[in-house]
C-alpha positions in Angstrom: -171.1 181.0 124.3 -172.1 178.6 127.5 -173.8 179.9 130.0 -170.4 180.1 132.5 -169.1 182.3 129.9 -172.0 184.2 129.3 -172.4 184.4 133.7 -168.5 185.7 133.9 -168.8 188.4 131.5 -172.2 189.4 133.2 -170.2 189.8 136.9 -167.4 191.6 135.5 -169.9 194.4 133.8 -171.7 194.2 137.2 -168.5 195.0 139.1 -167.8 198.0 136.4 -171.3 199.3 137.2 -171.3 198.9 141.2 -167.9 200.9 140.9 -169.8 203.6 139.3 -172.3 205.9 141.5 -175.7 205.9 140.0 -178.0 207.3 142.5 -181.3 208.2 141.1 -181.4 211.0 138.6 -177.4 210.8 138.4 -177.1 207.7 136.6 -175.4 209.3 132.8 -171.8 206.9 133.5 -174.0 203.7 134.3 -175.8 204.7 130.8 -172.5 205.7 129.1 -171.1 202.1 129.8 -173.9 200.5 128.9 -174.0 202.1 125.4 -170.7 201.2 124.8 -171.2 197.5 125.9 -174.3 197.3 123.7 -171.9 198.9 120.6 -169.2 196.6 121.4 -171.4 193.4 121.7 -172.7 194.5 117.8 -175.5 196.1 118.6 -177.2 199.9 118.1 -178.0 200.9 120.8 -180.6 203.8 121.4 -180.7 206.1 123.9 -182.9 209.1 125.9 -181.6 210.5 128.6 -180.2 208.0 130.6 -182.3 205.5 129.8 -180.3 202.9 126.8 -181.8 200.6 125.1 -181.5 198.2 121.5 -182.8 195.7 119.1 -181.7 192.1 118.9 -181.8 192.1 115.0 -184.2 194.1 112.5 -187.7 194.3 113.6 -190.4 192.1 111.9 -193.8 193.9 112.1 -195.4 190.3 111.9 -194.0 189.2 114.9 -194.9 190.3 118.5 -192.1 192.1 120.5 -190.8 190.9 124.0 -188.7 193.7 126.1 -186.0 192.7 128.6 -186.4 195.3 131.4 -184.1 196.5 134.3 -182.8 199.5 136.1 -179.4 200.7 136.3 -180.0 203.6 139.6 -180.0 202.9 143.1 -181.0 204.3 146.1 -178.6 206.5 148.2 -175.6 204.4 150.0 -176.9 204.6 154.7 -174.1 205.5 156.5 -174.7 201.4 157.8 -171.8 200.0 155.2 -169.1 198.2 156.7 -167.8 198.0 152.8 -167.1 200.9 150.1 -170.2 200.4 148.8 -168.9 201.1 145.3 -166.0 198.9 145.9 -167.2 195.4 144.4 -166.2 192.9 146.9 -165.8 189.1 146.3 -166.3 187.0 149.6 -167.5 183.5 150.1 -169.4 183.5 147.0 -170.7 186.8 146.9 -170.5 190.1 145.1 -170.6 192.9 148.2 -171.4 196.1 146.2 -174.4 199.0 146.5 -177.1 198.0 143.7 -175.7 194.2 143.3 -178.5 192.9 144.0 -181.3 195.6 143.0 -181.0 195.5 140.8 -177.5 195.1 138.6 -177.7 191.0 139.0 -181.0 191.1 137.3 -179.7 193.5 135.1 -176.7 192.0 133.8 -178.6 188.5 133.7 -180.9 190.0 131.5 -178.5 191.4 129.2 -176.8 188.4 128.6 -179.9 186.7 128.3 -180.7 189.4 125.2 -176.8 188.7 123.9 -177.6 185.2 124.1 -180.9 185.0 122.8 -180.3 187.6 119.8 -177.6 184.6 118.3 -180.3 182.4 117.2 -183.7 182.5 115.4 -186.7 183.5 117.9 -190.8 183.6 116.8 -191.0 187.4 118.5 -189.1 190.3 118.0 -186.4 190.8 121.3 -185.5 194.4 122.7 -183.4 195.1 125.8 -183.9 198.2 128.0 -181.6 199.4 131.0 -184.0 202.3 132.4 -183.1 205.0 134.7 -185.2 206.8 137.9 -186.8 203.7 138.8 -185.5 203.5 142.8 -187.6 207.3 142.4 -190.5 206.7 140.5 -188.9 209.1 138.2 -190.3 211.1 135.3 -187.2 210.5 133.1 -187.5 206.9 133.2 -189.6 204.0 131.4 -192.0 206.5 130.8 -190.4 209.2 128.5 -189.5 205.9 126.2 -192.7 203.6 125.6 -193.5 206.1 122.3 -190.3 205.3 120.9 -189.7 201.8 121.7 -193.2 201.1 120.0 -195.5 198.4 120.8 -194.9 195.8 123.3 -196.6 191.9 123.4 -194.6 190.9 126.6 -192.4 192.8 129.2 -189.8 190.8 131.5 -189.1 193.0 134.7 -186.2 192.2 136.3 -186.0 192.8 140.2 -184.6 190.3 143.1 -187.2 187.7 143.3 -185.4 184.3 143.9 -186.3 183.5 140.2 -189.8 183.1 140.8 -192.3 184.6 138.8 -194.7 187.5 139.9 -197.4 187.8 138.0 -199.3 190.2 139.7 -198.0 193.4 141.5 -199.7 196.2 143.1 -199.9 199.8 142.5 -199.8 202.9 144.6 -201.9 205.7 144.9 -201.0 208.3 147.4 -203.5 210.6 149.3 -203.6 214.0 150.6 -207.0 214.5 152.4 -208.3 217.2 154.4 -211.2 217.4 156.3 -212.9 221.3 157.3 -214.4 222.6 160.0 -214.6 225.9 162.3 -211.9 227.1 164.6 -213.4 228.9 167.7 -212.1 228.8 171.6 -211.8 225.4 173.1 -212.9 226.6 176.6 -216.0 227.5 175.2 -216.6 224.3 173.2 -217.1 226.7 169.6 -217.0 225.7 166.6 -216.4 222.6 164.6 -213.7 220.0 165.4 -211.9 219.3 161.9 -210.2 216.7 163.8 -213.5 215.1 164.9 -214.7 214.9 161.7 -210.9 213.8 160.6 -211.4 210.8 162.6 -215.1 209.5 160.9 -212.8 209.6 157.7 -209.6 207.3 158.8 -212.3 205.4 160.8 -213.8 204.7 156.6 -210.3 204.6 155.4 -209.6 201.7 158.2 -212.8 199.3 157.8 -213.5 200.1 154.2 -213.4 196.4 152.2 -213.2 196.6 147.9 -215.3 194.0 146.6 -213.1 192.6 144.4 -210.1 190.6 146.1 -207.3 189.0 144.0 -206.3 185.7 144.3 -203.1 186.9 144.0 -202.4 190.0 146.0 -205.4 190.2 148.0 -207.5 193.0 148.8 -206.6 196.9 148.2 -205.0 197.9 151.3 -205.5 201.5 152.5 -203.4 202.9 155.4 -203.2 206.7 157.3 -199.7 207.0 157.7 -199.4 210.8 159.1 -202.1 213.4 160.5 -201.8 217.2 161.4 -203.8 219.4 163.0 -204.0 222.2 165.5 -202.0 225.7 166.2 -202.3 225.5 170.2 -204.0 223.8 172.7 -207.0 226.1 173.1 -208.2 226.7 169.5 -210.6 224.2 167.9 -209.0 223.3 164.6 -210.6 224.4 161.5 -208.5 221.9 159.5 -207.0 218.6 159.7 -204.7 216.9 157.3 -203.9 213.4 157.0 -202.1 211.1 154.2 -203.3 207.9 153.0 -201.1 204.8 151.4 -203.3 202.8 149.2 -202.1 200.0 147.3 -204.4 198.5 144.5 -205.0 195.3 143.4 -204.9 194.1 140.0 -208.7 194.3 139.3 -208.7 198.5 140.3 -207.4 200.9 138.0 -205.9 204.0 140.0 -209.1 206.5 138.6 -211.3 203.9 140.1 -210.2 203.6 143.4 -209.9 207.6 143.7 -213.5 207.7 142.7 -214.7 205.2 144.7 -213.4 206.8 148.2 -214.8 209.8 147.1 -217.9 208.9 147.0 -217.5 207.2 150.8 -215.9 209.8 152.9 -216.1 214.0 153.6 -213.2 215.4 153.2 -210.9 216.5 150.1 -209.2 213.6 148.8 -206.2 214.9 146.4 -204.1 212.1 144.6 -200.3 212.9 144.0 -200.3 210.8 141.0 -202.5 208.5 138.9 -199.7 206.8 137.1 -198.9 203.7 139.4 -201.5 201.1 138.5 -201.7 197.5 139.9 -200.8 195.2 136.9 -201.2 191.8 136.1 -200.9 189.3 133.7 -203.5 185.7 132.9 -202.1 182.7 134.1 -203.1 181.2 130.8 -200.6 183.2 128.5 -197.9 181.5 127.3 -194.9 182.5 129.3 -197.0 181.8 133.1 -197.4 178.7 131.6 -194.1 177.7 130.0 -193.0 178.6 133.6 -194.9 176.4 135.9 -193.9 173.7 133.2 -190.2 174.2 134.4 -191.5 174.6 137.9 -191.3 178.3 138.5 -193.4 179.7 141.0 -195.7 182.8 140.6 -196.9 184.8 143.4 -198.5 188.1 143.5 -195.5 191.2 144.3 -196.6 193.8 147.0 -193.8 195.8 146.2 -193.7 198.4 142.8 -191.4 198.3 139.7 -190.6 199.8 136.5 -193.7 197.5 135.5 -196.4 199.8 136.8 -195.4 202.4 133.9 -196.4 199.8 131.4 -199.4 199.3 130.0 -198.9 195.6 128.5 -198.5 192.0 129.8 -195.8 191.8 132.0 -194.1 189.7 134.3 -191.6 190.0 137.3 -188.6 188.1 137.9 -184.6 188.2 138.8 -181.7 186.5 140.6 -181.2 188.2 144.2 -183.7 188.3 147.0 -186.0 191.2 148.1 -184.8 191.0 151.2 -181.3 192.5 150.6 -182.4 195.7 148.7 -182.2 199.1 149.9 -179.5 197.3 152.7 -176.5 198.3 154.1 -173.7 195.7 152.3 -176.1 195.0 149.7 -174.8 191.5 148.1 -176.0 188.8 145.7 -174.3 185.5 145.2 -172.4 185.0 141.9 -174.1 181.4 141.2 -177.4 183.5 141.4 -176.5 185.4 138.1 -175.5 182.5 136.3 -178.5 180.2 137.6 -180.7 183.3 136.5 -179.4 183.6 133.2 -179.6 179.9 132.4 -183.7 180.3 134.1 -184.2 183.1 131.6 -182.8 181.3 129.0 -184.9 178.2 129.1 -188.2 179.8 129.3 -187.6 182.4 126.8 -185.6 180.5 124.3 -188.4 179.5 121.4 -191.2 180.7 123.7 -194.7 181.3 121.4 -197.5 183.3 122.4 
């Protein structure tokens, strides 16, 4: 099958799935066609939940195992839409359609990368997964899976990137902190300011520098996005709350970085999760390199995927741009799902690691 073949069948399952809502956590009819386009291509596929997934052919333990990774939820359709936005639209070379572009264009490329792919004789062993809950960070996605998949070599994360390659990406650690004191009346000046000592905190949280910066995404970057404290105007708070945004580097596992402010500032510092860690991959395995050979470009993503669930190489690429998702009229261009399939073909095709 040529690539315009394999690109046309890819669109039309992309317009099946845009006409189908998949919010986050309702996504069982994006999973139900799925399945049945996995059957119907020859495959078996597998399935938990809403997450679907299949072998190319019958695994060879002697081989390593590269998954083909990309989610089939969105996010909630703004009121902003000048389209149905599960209406796929064709104008001037693009498909107008909520989750076109993040991530069904990935998606479908990746599929018909695995279709194409599982035709021939490869040196690894080639698994396709269409995952659920990742617009969420959801509990039912990747994560309820990795045990029954088995072990992964390589991942390919598809998400908008222009076809270039990220090979870094930061995690996220999210922080509730609260710093004590003593209520008593303000006119009298009693008691210990919670806010006071609130502020010595963020002032930490502000200037603090990790000493180890990537090359590729930089420094950790910690932010205080909200603060509350307070009851009336003329009690001294006892308490003051405040929430953090820190984003990891590559070089910081999630534990680490917890640890670390902990051991800096005077307050409680209570993490909402653990699970999103900053992942990379060396520039020197095969795949980063196969790529720069046919002039892809790696950067470091500041934005989160599926990836951050899994705990093997990985790297992140997909036709679309960033810059559309999560937008009102959400679009991708068709000749970006067929360029990206013929990209993913050429740097996967015979790739050995």
């Amino acid at each position: 099958m040529s690539i315009e073949e394999l690109s046309n069948k890819a669109i039309e399952l992309l317009k099946e799935l845009i006409s189908i809502k998949s919010y986050s956590k309702e996504e069982d009819r994006t999973a139900d066609l799925i399945e049945k386009y996995l059957k119907d291509e020859g495959f078996d596929p597998q399935r938990n939940k809403n997450n679907v997934w299949a072998l190319a052919n019958s695994k060879d333990e002697k081989k390593p195992t590269v998954l083909l990774n990309s989610h089939h939820d969105t996010v909630v359709a703004s009121s902003k839409w000048t389209y149905d936005p599960f209406s796929p639209t064709v104008e001037d070379g693009k498909l107008i359609g909520l989750g076109s572009n993040d991530a069904g264009g990935p998606l479908v490329s990746l599929l018909h990368t695995f279709i194409y792919l599982a035709k021939t004789e490869q040196k690894y062993n080639l698994l396709f997964l269409a995952s659920a809950e990742e617009e969420t960070s959801g509990k039912q996605g990747v994560p309820i899976v990795l045990d029954e998949i088995g072990n992964i070599d390589l991942g390919v994360v598809g998400e908008p990137t222009s076809m270039n390659m990220a090979i870094a990406e930061r995690g996220l650690i999210v922080l509730d902190c609260v710093a004590h004191g003593k209520s008593g009346h303000a006119a009298r000046a009693e008691g210990e300011n919670a806010l006071y000592k609130a502020i010595k905190n963020i002032e930490w949280f502000q200037n603090y520098e990790f000493e180890q910066v990537s090359n590729v995404l930089g420094k950790v970057n910690m932010t205080v996005t909200q603060i509350e404290a307070g009851s009336q105007h003329n009690v001294v708070p006892d308490e003051c709350k405040f929430v953090v945004d820190v984003r990891p580097n590559e070089y910081y596992s999630n534990g680490e970085v917890v640890d670390l402010i902990r051991q800096n500032v005077n307050c409680d510092v209570n993490p909402r999760s653990l699970n999103l860690n900053a992942s990379g991959i060396s520039q020197k395995h095969a795949i980063v390199k196969k790529g720069k050979e046919l002039g892809i470009q790696t950067y470091g993503s500041q934005t989160m995927s599926d990836q951050v669930h899994m705990p093997f190489p990985c790297i992140k690429m997909g036709p679309g741009d960033t810059q559309r998702s999560h937008t009102a009229d959400e679009y991708i261009y068709m000749k970006e799902i067929e360029e990206g399939i013929a990209i993913y073909i050429e740097l996967l095709d015979k790739l050995k690691f």
